[in-house]
C-alpha positions as CSV (number, residue, x, y, z in Angstrom):
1,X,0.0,0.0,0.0
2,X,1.1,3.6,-0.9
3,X,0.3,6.1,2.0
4,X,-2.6,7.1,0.1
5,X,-4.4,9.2,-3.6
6,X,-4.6,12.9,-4.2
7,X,-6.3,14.1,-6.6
8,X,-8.3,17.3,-8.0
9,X,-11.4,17.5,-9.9
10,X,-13.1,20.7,-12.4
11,X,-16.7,20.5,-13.2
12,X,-19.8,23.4,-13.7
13,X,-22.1,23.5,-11.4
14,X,-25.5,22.0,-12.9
15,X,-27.6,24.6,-11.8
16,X,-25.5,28.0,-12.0
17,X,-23.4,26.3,-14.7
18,X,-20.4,28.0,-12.6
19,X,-17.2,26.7,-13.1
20,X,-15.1,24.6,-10.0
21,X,-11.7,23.0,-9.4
22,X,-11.0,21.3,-5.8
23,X,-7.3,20.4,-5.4
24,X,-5.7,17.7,-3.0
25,X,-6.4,20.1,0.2
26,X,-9.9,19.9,-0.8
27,X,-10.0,16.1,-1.1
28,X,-9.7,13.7,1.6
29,X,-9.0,10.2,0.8
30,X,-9.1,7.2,3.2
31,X,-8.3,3.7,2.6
32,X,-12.2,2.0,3.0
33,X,-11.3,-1.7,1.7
34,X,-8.5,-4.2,0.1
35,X,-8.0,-7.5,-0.7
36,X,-4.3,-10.0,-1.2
37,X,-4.3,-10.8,-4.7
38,X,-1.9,-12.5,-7.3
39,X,0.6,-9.5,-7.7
40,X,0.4,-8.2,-3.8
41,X,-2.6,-6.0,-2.2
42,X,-5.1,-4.0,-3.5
43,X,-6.4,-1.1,-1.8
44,X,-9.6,0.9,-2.1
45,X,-9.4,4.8,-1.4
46,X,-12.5,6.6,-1.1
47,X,-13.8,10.0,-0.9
48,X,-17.2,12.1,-0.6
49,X,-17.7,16.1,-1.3
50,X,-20.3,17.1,-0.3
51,X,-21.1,21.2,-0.4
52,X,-23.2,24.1,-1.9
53,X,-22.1,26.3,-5.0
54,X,-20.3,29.2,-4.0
55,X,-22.1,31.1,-7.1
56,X,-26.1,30.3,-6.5
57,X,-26.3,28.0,-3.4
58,X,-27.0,24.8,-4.9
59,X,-26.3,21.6,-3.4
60,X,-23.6,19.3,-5.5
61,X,-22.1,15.8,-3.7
62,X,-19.1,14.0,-5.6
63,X,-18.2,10.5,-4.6
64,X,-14.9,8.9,-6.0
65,X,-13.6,5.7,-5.9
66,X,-10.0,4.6,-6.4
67,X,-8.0,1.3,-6.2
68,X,-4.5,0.6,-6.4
69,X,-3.5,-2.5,-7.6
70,X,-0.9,-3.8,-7.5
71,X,1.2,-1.7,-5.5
72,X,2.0,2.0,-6.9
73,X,-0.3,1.8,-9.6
74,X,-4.2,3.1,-10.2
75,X,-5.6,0.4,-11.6
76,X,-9.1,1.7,-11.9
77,X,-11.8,4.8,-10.5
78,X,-14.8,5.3,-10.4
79,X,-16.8,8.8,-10.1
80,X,-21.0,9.6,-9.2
81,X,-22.2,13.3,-9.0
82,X,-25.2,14.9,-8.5
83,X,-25.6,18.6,-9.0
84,X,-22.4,18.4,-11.6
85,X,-21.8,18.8,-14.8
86,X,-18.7,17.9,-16.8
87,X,-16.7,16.3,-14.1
88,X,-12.8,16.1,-14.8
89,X,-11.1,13.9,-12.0
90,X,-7.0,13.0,-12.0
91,X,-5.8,10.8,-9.2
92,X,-2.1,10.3,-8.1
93,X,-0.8,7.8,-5.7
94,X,1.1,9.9,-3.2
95,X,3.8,9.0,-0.9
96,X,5.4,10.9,2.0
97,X,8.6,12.7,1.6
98,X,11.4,10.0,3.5
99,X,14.1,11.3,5.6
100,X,17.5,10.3,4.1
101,X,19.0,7.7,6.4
102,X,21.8,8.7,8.4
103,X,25.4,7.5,7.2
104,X,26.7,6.7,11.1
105,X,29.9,5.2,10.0
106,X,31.3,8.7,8.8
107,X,30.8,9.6,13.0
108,X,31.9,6.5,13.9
109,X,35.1,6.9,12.0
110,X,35.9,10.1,13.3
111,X,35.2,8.9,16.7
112,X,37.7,5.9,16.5
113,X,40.0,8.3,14.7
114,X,39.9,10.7,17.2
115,X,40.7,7.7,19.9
116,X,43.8,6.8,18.1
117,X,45.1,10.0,17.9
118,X,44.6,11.2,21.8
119,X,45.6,7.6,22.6
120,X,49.4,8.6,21.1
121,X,49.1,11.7,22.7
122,X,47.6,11.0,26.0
123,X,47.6,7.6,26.6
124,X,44.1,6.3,27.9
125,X,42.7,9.6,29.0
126,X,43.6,11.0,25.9
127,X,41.6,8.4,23.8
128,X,38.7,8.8,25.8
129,X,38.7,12.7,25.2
130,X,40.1,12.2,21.5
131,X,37.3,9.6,21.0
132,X,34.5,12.2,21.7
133,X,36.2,15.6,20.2
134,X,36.3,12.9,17.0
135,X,32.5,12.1,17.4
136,X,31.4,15.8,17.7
137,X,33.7,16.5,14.7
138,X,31.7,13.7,12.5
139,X,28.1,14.3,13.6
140,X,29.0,17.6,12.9
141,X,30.4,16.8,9.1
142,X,27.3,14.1,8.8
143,X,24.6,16.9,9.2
144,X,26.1,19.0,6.9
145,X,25.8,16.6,4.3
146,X,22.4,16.3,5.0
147,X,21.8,19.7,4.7
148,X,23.5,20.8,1.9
């Protein structure tokens, strides 16, 4: 399963015959079914608008349907309005935005690295201190790269 459809729809309203778009703030899709089948899951994402015309007042209710099968991939929607006229629908499957893993063995190499070095200078107390000075250092390198 994806984590979940956006879409946006443009139809006239059947009784003004005023013009309409809704975007993906304006349409909430939840998952309301699913089944295993032979190439993984399939998921069924549903939503219902239901409002007045902004133009003359009139009641208008759009119901859409979408399933994703197999994973990633609309395989199939289905639309029913009342009070529209001319309905335009696009679906997409959407997917959060993933943090980038963190690379610990760049701070774990400046760490040991650090060690080393205060252990020649120092002797024990000096790896201890060159250990973490060389863990600060590579945290410090590692969130850089993730930032820039």
């Amino acid at each position: 399963m994806s984590d979940g459809i956006i879409g946006n729809a443009k139809f006239r309203c059947s009784n003004c015959d005023s013009e309409h778009e809704l975007n993906e703030e304006d349409i909430y899709f939840e998952a309301t079914g699913g089944s295993s089948r032979e190439m993984g899951d399939e998921t069924e994402y549903s939503a219902l608008i239901s409002e007045q015309c902004s133009e003359c007042g009139a009641l208008y209710e759009i119901g859409m349907k979408v399933w994703e099968y197999p994973t990633g991939i609309i395989n199939s929607s289905d639309e029913e309005a009342n009070g529209v006229e001319d309905l335009n629908v696009n679906y997409e499957i959407y997917h959060k935005p993933q943090e980038p893993e963190r690379d610990s063995s760049r701070v774990m190499g400046a760490a040991a690295g650090g060690a080393i070095f205060g252990a020649s200078i120092g002797g024990p107390f000096g790896a201890l201190i060159g250990g973490i000075i060389g863990g600060i250092i590579g945290d410090s390198v590692a969130k850089g790269d993730k930032n820039g």
